[in-house]
Jmol script that loads the backbone (N, CA, C; Angstrom):
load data "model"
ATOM      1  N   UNK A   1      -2.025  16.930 -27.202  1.00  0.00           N
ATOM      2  CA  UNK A   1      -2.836  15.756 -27.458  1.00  0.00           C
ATOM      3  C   UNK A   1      -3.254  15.094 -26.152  1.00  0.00           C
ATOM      4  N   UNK A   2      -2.175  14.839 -25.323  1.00  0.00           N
ATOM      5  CA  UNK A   2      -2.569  14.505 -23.930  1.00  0.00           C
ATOM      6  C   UNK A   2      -2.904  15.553 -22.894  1.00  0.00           C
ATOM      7  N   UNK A   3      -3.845  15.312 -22.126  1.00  0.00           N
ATOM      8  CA  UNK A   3      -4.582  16.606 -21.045  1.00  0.00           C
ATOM      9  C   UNK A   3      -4.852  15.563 -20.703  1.00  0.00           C
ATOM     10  N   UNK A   4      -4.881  15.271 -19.237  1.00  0.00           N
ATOM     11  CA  UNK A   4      -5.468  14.810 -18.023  1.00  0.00           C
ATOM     12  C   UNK A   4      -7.072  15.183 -17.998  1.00  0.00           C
ATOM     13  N   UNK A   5      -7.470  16.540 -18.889  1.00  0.00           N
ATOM     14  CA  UNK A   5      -8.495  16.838 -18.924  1.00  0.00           C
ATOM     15  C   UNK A   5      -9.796  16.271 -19.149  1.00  0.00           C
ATOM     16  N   UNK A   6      -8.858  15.419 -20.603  1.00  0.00           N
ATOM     17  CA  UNK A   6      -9.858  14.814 -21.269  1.00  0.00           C
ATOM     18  C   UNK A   6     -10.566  13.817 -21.386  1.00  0.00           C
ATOM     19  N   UNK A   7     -10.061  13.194 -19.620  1.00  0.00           N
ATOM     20  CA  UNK A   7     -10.668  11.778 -19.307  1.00  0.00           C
ATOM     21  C   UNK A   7     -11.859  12.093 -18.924  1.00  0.00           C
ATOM     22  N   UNK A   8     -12.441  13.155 -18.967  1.00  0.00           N
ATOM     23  CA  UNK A   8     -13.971  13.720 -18.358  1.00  0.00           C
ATOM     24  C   UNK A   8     -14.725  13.175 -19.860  1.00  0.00           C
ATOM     25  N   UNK A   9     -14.110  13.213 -20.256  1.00  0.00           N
ATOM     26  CA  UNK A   9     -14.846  12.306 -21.553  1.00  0.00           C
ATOM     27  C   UNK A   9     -15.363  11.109 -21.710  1.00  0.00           C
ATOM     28  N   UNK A  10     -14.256  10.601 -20.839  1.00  0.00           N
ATOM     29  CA  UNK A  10     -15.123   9.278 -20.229  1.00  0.00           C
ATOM     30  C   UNK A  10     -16.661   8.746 -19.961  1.00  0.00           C
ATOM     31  N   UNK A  11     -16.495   9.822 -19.626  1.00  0.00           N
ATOM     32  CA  UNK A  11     -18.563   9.601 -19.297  1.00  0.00           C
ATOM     33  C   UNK A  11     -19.540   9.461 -20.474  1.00  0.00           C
ATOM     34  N   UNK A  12     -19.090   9.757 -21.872  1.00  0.00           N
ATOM     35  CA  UNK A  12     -19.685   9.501 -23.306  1.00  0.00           C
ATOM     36  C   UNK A  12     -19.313   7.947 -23.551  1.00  0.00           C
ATOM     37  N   UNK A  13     -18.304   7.598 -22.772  1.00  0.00           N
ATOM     38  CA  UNK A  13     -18.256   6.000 -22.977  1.00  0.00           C
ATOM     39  C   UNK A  13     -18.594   5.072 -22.190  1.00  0.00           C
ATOM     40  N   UNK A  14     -19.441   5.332 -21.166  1.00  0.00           N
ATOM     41  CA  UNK A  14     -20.568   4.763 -19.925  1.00  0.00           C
ATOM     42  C   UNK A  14     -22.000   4.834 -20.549  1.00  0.00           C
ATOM     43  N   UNK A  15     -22.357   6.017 -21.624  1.00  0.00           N
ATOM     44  CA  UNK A  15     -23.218   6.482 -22.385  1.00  0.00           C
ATOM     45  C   UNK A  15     -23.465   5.500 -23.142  1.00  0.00           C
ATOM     46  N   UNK A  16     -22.568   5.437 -24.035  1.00  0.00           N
ATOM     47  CA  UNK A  16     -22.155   4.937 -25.359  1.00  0.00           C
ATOM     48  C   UNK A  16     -22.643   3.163 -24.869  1.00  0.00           C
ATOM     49  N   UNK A  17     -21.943   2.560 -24.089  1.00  0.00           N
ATOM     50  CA  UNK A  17     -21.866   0.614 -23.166  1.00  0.00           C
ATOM     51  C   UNK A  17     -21.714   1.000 -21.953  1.00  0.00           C
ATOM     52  N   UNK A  18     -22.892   1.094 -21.212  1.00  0.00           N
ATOM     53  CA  UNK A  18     -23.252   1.699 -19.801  1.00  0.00           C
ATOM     54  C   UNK A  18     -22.986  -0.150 -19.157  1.00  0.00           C
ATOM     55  N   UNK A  19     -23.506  -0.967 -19.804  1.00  0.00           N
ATOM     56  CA  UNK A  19     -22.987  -2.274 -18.840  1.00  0.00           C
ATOM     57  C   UNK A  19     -21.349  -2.622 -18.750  1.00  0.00           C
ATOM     58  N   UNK A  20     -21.030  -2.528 -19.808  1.00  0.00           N
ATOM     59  CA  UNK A  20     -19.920  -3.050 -19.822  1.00  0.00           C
ATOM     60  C   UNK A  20     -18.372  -2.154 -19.700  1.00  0.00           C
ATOM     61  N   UNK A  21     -19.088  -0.981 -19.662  1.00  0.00           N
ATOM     62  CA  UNK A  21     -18.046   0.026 -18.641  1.00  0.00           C
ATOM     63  C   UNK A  21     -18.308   0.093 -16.993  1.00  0.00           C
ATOM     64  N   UNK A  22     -19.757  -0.103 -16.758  1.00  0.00           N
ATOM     65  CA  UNK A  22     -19.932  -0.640 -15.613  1.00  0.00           C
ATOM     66  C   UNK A  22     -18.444  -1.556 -15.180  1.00  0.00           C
ATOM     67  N   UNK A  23     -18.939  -2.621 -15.488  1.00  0.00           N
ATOM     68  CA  UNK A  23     -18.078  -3.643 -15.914  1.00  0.00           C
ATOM     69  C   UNK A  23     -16.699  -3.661 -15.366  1.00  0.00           C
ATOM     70  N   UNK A  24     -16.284  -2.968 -16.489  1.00  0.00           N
ATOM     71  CA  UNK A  24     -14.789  -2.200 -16.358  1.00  0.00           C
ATOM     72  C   UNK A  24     -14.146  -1.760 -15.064  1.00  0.00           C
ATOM     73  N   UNK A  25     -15.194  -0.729 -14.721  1.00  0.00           N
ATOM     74  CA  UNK A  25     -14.350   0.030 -13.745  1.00  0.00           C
ATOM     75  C   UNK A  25     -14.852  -0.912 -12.315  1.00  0.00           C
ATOM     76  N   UNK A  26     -16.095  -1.801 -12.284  1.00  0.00           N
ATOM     77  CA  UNK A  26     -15.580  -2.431 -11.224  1.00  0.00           C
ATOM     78  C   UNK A  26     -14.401  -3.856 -11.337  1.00  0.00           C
ATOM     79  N   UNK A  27     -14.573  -4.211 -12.278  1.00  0.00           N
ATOM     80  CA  UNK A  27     -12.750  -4.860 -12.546  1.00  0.00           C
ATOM     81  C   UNK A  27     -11.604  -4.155 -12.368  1.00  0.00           C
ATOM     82  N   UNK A  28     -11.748  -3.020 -12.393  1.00  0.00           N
ATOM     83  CA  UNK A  28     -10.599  -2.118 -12.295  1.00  0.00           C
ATOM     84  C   UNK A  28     -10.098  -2.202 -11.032  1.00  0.00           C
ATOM     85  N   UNK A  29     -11.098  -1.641  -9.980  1.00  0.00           N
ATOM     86  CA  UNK A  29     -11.415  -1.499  -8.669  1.00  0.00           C
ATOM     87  C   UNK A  29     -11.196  -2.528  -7.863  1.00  0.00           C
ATOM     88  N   UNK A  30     -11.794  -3.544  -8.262  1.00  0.00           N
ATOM     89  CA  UNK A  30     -11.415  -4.498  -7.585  1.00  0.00           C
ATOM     90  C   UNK A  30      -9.998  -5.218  -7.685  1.00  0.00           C
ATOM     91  N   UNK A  31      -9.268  -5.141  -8.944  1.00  0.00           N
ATOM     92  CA  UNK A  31      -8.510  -5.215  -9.195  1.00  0.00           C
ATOM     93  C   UNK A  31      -6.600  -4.368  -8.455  1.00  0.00           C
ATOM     94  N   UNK A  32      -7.254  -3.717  -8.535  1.00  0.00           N
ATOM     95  CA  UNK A  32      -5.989  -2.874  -7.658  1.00  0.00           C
ATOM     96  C   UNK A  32      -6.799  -2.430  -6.234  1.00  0.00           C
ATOM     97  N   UNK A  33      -7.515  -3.417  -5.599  1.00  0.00           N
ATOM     98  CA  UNK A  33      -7.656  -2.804  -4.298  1.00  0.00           C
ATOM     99  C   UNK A  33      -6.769  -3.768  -3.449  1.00  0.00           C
ATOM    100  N   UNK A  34      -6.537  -3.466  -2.447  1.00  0.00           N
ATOM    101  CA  UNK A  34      -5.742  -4.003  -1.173  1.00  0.00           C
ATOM    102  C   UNK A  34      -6.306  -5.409  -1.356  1.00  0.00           C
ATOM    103  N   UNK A  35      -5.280  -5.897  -1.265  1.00  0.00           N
ATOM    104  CA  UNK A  35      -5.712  -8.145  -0.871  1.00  0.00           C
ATOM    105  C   UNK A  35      -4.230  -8.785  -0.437  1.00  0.00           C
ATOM    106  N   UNK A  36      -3.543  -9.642  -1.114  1.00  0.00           N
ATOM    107  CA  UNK A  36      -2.329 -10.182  -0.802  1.00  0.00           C
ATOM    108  C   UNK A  36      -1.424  -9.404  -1.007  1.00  0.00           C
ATOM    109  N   UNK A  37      -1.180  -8.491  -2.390  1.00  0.00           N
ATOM    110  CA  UNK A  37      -0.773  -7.856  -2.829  1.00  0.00           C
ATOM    111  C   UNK A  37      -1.089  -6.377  -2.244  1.00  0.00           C
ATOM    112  N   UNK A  38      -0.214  -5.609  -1.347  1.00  0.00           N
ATOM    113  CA  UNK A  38      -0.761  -4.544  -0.772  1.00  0.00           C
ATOM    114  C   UNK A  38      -0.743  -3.477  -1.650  1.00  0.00           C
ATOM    115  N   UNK A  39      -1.841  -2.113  -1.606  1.00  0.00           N
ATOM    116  CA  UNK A  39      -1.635  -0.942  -2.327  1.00  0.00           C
ATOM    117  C   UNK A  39      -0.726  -0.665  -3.066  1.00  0.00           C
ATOM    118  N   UNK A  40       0.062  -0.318  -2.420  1.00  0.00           N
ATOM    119  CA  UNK A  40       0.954   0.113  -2.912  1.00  0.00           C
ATOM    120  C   UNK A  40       1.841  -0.492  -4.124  1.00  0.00           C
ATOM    121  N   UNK A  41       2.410  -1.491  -3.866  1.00  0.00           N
ATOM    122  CA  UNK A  41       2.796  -2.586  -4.811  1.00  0.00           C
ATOM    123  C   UNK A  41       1.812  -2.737  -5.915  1.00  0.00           C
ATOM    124  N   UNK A  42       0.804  -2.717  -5.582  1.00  0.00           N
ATOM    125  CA  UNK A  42       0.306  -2.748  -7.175  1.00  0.00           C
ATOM    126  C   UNK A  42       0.116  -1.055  -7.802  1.00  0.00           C
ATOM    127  N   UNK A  43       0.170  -0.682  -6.994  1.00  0.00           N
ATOM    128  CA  UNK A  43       0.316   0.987  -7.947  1.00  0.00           C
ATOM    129  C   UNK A  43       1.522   1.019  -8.763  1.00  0.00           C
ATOM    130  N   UNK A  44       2.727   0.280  -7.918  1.00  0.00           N
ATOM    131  CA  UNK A  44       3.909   0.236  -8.283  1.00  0.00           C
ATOM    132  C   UNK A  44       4.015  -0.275  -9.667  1.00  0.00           C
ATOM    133  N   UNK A  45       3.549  -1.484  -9.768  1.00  0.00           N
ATOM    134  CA  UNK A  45       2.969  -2.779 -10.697  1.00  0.00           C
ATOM    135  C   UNK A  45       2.491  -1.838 -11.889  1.00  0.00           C
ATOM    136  N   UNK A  46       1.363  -1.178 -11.575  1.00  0.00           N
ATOM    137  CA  UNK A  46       0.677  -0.174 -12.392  1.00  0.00           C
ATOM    138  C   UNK A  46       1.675   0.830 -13.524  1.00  0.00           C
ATOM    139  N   UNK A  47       2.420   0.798 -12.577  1.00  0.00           N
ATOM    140  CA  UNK A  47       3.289   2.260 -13.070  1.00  0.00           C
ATOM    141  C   UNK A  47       4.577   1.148 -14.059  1.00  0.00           C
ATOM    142  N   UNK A  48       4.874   0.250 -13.463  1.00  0.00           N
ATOM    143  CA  UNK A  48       5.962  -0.275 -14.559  1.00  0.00           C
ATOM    144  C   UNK A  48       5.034  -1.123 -15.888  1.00  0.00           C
ATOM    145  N   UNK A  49       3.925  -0.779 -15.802  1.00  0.00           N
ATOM    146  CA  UNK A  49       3.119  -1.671 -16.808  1.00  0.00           C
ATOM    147  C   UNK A  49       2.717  -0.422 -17.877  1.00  0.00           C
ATOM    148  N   UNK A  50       2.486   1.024 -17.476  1.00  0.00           N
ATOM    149  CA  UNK A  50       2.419   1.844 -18.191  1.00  0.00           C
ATOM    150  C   UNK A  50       3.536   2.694 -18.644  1.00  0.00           C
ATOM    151  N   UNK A  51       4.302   2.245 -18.222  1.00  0.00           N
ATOM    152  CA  UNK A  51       6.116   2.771 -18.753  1.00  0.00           C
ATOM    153  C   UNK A  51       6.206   1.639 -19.690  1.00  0.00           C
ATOM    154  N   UNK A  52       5.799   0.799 -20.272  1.00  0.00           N
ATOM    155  CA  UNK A  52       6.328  -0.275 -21.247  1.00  0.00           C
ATOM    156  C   UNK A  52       4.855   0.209 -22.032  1.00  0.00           C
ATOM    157  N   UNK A  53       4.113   0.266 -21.435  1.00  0.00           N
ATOM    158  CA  UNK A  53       2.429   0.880 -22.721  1.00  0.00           C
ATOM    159  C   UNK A  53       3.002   2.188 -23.184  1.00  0.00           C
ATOM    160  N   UNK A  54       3.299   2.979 -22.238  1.00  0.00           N
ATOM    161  CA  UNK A  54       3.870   4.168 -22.552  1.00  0.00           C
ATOM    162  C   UNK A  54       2.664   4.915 -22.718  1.00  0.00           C
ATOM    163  N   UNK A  55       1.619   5.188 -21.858  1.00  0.00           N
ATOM    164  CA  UNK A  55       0.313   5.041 -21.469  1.00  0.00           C
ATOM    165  C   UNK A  55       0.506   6.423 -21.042  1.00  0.00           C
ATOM    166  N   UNK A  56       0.473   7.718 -21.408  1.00  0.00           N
ATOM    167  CA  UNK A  56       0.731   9.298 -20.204  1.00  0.00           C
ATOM    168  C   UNK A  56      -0.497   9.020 -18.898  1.00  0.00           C
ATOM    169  N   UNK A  57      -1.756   8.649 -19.413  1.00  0.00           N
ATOM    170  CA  UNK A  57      -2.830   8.897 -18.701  1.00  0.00           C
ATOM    171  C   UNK A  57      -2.699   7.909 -17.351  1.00  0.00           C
ATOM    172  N   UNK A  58      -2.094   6.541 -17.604  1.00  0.00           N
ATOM    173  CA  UNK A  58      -1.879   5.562 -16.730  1.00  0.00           C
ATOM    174  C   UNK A  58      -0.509   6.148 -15.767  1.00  0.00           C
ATOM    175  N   UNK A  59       0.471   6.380 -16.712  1.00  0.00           N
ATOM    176  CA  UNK A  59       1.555   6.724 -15.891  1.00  0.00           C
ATOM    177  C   UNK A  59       1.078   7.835 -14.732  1.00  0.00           C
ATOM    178  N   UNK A  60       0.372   9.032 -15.000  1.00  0.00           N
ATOM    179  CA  UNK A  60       0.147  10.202 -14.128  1.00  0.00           C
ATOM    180  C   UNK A  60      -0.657   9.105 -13.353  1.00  0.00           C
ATOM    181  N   UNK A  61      -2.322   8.697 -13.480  1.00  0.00           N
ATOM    182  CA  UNK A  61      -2.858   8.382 -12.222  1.00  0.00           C
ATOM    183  C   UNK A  61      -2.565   7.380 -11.584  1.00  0.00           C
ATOM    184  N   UNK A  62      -1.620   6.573 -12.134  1.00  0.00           N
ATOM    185  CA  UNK A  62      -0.557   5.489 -10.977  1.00  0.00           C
ATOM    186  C   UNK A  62       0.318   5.411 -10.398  1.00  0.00           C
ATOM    187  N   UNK A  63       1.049   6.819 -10.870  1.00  0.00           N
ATOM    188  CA  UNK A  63       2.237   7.372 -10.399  1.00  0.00           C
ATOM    189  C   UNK A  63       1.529   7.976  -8.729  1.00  0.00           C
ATOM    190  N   UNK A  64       0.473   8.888  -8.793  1.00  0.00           N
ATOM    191  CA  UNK A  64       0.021   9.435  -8.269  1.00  0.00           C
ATOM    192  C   UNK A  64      -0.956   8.550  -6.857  1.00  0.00           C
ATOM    193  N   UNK A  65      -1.083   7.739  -7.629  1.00  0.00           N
ATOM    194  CA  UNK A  65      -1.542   6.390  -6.731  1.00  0.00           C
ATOM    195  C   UNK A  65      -0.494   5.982  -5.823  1.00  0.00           C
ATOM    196  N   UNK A  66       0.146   5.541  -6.584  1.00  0.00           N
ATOM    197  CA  UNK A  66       1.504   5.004  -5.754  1.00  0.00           C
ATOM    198  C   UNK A  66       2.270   5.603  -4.744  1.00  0.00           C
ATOM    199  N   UNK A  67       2.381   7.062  -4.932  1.00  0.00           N
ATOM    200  CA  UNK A  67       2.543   8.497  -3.679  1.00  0.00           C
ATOM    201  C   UNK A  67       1.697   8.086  -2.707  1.00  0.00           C
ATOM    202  N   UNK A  68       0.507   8.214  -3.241  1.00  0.00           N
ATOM    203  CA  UNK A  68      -0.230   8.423  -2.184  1.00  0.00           C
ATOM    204  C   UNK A  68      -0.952   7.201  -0.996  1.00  0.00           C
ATOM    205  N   UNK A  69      -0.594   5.935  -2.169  1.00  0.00           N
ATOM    206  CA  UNK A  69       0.001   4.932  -1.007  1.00  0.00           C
ATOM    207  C   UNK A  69       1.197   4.658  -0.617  1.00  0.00           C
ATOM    208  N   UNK A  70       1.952   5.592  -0.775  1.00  0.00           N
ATOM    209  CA  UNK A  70       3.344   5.691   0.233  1.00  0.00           C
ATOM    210  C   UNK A  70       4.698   5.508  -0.361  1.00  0.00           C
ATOM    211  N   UNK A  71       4.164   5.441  -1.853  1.00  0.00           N
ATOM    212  CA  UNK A  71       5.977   4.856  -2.555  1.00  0.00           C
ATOM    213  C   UNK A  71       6.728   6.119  -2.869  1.00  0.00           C
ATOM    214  N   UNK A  72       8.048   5.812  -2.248  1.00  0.00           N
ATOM    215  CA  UNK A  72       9.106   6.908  -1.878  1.00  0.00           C
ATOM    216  C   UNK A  72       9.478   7.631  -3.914  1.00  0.00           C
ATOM    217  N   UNK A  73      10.512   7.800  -3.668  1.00  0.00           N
ATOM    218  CA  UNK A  73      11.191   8.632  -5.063  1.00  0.00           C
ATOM    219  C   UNK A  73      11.870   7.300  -5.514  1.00  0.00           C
ATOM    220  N   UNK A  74      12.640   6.952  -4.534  1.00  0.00           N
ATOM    221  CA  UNK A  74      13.589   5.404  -4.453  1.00  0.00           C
ATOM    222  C   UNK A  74      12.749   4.377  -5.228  1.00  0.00           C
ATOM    223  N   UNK A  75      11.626   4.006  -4.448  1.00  0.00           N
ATOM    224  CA  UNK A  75      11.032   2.939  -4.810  1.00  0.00           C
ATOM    225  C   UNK A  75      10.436   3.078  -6.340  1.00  0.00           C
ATOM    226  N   UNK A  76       9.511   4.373  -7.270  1.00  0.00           N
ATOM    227  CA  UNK A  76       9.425   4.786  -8.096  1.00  0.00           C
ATOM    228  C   UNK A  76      10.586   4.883  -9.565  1.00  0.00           C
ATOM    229  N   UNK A  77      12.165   5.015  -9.054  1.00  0.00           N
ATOM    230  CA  UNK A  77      13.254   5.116  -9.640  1.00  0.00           C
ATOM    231  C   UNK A  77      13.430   3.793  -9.794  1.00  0.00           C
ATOM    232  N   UNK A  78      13.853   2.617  -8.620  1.00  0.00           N
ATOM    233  CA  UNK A  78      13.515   1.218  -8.892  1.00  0.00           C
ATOM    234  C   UNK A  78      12.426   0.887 -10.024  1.00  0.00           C
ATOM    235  N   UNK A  79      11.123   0.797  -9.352  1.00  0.00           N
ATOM    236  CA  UNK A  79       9.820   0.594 -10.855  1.00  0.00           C
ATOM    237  C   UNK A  79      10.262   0.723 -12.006  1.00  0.00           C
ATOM    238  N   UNK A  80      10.977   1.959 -12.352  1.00  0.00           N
ATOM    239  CA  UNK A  80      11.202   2.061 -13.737  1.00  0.00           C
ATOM    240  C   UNK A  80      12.188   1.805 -14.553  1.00  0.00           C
ATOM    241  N   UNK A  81      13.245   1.397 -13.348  1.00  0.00           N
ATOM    242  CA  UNK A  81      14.506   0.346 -14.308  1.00  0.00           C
ATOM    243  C   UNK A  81      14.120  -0.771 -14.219  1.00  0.00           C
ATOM    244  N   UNK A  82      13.200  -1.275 -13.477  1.00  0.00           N
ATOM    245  CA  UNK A  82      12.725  -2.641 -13.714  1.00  0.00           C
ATOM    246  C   UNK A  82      12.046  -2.845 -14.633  1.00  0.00           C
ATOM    247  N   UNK A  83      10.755  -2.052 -15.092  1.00  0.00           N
ATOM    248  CA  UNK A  83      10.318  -1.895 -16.533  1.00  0.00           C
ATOM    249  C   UNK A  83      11.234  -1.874 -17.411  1.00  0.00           C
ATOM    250  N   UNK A  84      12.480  -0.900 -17.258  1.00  0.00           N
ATOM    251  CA  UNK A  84      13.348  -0.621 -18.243  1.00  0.00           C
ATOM    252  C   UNK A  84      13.900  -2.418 -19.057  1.00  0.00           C
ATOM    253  N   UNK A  85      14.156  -2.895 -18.156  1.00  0.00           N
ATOM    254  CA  UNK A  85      15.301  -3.905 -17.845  1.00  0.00           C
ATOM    255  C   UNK A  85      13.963  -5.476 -18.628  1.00  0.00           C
ATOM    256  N   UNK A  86      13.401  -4.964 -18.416  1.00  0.00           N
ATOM    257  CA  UNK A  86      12.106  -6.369 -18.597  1.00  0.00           C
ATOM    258  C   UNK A  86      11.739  -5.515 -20.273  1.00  0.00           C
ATOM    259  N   UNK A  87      11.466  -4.346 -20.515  1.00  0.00           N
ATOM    260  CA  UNK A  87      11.637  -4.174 -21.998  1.00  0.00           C
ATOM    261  C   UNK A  87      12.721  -4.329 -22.794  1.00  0.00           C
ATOM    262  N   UNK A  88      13.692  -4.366 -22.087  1.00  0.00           N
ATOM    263  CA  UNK A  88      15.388  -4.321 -23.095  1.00  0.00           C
ATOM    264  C   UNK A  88      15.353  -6.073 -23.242  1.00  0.00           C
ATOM    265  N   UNK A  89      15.171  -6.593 -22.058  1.00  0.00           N
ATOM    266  CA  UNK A  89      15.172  -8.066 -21.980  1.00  0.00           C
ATOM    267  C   UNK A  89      14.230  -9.044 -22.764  1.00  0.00           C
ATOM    268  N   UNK A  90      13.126  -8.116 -23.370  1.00  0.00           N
ATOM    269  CA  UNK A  90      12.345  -8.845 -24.341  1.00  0.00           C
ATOM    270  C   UNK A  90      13.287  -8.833 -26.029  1.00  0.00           C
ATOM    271  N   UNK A  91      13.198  -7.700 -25.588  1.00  0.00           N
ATOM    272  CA  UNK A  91      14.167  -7.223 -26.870  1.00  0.00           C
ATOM    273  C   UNK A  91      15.063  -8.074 -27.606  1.00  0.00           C
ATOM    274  N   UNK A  92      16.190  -8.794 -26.052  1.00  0.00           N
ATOM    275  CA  UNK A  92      17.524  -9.448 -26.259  1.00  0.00           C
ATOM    276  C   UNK A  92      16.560 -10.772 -26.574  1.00  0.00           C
ATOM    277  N   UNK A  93      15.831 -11.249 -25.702  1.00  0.00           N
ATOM    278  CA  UNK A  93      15.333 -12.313 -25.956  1.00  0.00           C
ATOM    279  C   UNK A  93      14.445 -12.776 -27.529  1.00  0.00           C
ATOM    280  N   UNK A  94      13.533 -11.900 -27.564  1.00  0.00           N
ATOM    281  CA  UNK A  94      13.628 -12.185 -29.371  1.00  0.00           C
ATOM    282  C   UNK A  94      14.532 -12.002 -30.004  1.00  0.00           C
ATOM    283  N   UNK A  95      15.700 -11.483 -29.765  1.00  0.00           N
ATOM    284  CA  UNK A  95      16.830 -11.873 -30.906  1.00  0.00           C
ATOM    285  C   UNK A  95      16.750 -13.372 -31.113  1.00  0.00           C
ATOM    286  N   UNK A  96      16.684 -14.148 -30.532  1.00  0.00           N
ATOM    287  CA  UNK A  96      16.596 -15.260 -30.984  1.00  0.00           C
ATOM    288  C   UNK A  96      15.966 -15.532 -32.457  1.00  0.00           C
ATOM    289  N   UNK A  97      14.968 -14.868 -32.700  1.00  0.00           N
ATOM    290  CA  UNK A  97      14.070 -15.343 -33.899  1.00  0.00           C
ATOM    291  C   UNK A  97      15.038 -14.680 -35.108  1.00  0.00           C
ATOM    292  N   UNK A  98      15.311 -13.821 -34.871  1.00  0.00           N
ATOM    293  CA  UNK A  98      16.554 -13.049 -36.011  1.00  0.00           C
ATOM    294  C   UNK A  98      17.900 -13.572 -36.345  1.00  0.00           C
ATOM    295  N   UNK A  99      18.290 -14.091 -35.355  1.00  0.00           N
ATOM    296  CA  UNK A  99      19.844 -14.956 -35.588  1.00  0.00           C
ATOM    297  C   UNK A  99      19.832 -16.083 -36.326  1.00  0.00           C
ATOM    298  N   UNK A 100      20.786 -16.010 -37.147  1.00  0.00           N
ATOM    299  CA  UNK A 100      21.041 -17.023 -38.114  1.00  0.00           C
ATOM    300  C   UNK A 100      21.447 -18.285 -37.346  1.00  0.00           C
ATOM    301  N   UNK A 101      21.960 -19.237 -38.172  1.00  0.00           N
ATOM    302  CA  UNK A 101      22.598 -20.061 -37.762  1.00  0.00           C
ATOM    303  C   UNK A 101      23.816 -20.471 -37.494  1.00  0.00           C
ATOM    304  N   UNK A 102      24.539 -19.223 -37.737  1.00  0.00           N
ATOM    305  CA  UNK A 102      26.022 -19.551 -37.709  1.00  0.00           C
ATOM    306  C   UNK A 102      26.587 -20.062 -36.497  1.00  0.00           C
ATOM    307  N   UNK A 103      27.702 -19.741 -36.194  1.00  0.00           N
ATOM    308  CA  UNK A 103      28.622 -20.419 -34.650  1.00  0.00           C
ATOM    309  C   UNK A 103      27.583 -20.174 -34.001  1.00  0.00           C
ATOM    310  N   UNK A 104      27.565 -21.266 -32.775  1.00  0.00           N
ATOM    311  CA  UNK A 104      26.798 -21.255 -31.427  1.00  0.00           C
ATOM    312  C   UNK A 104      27.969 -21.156 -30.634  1.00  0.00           C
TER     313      UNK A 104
END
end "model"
wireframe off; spacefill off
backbone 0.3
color backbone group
């Protein structure tokens, strides 16, 4: 179901809203380019945001981003217990809405 391939498909959806994929990909662009926040760190950013989407297509080209602005194995292994840890932590945290009222 997933192929890296099939983002060449993309181009039927520039076809399809040629402005507002315009649009898109320069929000994109501008969006993760170098500013306060350097490269890398936001590839990083990228990659723990598509480990909680659970995104294959995001994970490969941000993973791949993130290499190639310089993030080690270390720093990558970090990213993703931090995702880990910020999804488990939503988790614990809506328990709240489920707990009764008994002992506090």
């Amino acid at each position: 179901m997933y192929d890296m391939a099939k983002l060449k498909k993309l181009s039927a959806l520039g076809e399809g809203a040629s402005e507002a994929t315009k649009a898109f990909w320069a929000f994109d662009k501008a969006a993760m380019a170098e500013g306060a926040i350097p490269k890398k760190y936001k590839e990083l950013i990228a990659v723990a945001v598509a480990l909680t989407t659970q995104c294959p297509y995001c994970l490969e080209l941000h993973r791949a981003g993130a290499v190639t602005a310089g993030a080690t194995q270390e720093e990558l292994a970090e990213t993703a217990l931090v995702a880990a840890a910020l999804r488990a932590g939503a988790a614990i945290t809506h328990a709240a809405h489920v707990m009764g009222e008994g002992k506090s």
